[in-house]
N, C-alpha and C positions, 0 to 999 in steps of 0.2 A: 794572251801573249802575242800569238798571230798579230793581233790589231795595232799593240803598241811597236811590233818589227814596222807593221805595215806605216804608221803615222811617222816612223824615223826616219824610213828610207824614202820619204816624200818629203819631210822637214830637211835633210841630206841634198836630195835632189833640188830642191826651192835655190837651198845655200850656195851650192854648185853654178847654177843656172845666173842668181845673182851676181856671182863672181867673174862668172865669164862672160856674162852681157856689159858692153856690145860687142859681138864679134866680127863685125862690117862696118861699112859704113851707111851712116843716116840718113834718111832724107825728110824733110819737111816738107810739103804739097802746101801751097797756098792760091785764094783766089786773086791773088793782086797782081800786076806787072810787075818784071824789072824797073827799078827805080823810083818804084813807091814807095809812100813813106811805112806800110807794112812791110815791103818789102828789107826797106835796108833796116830797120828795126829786127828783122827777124833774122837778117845775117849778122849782125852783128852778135844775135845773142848765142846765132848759131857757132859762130864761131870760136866762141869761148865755151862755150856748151863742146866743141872739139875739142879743146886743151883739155876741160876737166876728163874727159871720157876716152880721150886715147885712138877715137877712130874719126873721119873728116864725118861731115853735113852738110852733104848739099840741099839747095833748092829747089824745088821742082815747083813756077811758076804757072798758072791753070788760069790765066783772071776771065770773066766775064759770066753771062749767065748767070748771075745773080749768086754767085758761090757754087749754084749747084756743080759747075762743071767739077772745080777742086776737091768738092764733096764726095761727090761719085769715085772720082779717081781714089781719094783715101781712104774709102769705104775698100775698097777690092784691093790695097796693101796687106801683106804677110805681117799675122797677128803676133809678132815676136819683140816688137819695141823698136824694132828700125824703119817702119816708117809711119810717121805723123803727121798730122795737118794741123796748120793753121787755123782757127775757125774765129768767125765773131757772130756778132746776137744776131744774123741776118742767114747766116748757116744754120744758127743752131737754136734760134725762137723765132724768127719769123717766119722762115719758107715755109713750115710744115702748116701754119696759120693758113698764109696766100695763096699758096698751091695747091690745085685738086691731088694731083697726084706729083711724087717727088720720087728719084730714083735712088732715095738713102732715108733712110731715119735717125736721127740725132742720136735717139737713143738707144734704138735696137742696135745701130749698126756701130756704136761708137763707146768711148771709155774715155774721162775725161783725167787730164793728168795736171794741169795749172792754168789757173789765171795767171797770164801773162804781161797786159797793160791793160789802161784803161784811158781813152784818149776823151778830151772835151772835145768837142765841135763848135765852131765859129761861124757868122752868118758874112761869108768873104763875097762881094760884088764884082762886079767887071769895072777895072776906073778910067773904061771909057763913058761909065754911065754915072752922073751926079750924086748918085747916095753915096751921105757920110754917116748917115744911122738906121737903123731898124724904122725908124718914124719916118724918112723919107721913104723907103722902100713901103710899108705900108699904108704910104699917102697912095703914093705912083701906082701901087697894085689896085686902090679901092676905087681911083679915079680909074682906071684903063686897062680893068678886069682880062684877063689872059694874057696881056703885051708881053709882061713879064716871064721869060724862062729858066728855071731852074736845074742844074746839073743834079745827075747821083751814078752810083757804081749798078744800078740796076730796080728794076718794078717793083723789088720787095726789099732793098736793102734799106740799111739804115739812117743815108746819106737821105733815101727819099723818106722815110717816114719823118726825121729830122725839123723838113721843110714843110710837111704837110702838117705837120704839129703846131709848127708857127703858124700856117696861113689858118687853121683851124679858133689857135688860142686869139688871134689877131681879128677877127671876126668874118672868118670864113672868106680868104684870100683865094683868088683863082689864078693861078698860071701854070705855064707849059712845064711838062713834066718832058727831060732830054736826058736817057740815059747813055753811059758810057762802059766802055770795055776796059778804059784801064785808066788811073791819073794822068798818065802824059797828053790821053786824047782831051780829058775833061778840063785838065788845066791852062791847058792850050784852046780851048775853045771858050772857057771865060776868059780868061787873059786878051783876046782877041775880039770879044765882045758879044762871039756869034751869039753865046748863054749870057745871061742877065747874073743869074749867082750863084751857090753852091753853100750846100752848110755841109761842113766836113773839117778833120783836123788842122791843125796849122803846119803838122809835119809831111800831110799828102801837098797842099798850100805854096811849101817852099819857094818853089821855082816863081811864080806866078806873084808871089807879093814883093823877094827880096829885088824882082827889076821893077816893082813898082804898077804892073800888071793889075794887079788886084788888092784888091783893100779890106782890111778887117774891119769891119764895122760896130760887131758885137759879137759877146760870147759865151758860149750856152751854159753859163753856170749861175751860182747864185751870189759870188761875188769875184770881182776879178781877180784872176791871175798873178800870181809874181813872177811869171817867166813874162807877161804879154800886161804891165800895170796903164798900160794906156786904152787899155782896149775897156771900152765900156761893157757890163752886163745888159741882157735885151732890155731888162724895164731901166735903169740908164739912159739907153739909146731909146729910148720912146716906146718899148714894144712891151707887148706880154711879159712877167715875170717866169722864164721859163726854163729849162734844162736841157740840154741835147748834150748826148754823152753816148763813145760807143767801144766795145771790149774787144779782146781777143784772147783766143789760151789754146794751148796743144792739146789735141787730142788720141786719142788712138784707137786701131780697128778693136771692136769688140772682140774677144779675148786671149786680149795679151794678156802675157802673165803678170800675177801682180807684182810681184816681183822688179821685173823691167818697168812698170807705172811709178814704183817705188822709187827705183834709182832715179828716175829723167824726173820726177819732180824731185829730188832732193839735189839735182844736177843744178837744175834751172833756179830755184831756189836760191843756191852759191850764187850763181849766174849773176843774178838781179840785185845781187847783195852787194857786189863790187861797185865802193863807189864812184866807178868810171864807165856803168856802165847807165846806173842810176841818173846821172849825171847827164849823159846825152840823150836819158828818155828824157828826165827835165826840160831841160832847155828845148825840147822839141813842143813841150807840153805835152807832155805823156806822161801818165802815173805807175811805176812800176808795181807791176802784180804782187802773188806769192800764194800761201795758205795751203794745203792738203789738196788730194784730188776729191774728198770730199767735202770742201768748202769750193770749189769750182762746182762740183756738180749740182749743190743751191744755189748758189750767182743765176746758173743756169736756167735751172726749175723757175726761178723769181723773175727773169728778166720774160722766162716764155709768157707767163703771167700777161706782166705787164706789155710785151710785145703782140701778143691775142690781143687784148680788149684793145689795142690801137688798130690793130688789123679791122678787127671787125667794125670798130666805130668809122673807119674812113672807106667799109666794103669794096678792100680790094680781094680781088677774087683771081685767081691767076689759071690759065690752062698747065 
């Protein structure tokens, strides 16, 4: 009798706690700038993620450092569901790959709550420089080995494995690896020439293509786009038949309750279902997420996978 008082007034307490999360306000930790295209993606959702929930979401920007800085900071957040981070495969499979040591662990320190989106990646050029396809880019690269420089958000991110994929599949291309701290500095430095190109979304991208800045050349799927039907795939454009694709989803400090995991992904969920919200991930080229927080947490397991055996096959090794 004891056990079954005991099991109610935890079932009680669960329902309670449900009911009255959230009792502040949220915030979201990410590694991106203001005004990236994670960023305004994430306010966006956040702020409908408001209306459902009754209390504001703010953002709490962290960019550079390869994610880790955003990481750390949302690792040491109060385990109660108000506050979350941002994460993608460069947070959450690759660091732990490229780094001897890292000041979080994906999965000790973390709890995963939804796949959020899922962006393709484009092979975007500087159009102060002649390529109009993947084939010229890997002419230019095999004739004049390092000339070429490449943009990414960091040593381990996804932006650089992306690229190094290509020069790998394309038969072992060399050029300069230039990382940045946040989109406006990287977009701004291809668009001006300093960088040679960038494989990264079309919604970080914006700025830099719509004045004409940069140029899409190809794009990292297996067939093209109906947001982007001009943009050729890379074996199209001359190159390797390849993919470059990269994620994002909320996560939360290791142990929130299940409870608050519960509501924010059935929050977000809503969220993603609106179709006006689907609508501007589209046209940005972005794929809206969804699924359990245990279908995130295989996305995940799958992607470390797959993001190891690229770690190790190009032996980056990071302090």
């Amino acid at each position: 009798m004891k056990l079954l008082v005991v099991a109610f007034l935890l079932l009680v307490s669960g329902l309670v706690q449900a009911q009255s999360f959230p009792s502040r306000a949220l915030k979201i930790t990410l590694g991106f700038g203001p005004g990236s295209g994670p960023d305004t993606f994430v306010r966006l959702i956040a702020d409908r993620m408001s209306r459902e929930l009754g209390q504001p979401v703010v953002i709490d920007n962290r960019p550079g450092g390869s994610g880790i800085i955003s990481m750390e900071a949302g690792k040491k957040g109060a385990p109660d569901g108000h506050e979350l981070t941002l994460a993608d495969g460069g947070d959450l499979a690759i660091n732990r790959h490229a780094f001897r040591k890292l000041p979080y662990d994906p999965v000790q320190d973390f709890v995963p709550i939804i796949f959020v989106w899922r962006a393709t990646f484009f092979l975007i050029v500087s159009s102060k420089l002649p390529f109009q396809s993947a084939k010229d880019v890997i002419e230019y690269a095999k004739a004049k080995p390092g000339e070429l420089s490449y943009a990414s958000f960091g040593v381990a991110h996804t932006t650089r494995l992306a690229v190094e994929q290509f020069n790998a599949a394309a038969g072992g291309l060399q050029m300069t690896h230039v990382p940045f701290r946040d989109s406006t500095q990287l977009v701004a430095a291809v668009s001006n020439g300093e960088v040679s190109l960038v494989m990264t979304s079309a919604a970080t991208a914006t700025a830099g293509v719509q004045t004409g800045r940069m140029r899409l050349v190809a794009v990292g799927s297996f067939s093209r786009l109906p947001t982007h039907p001009n943009v050729p795939t890379f074996a199209e454009s001359g190159g390797p038949n390849i993919e470059a694709k990269a994620w994002v989803g909320l996560m939360a400090p290791r142990g929130t309750p299940r409870e608050a995991i519960l509501k924010l992904n059935a929050t977000v969920q809503k969220v993603l279902g609106d179709p006006q919200v689907r609508e501007r991930l589209t046209v940005a080229g972005l794929q809206a997420g969804g699924g359990s927080p245990e279908d995130f947490a295989t996305l995940i397991r799958a992607e470390d996978e797959r993001y190891g055996a690229a770690v190790r096959a190009l032996k980056i090794q990071l302090d």
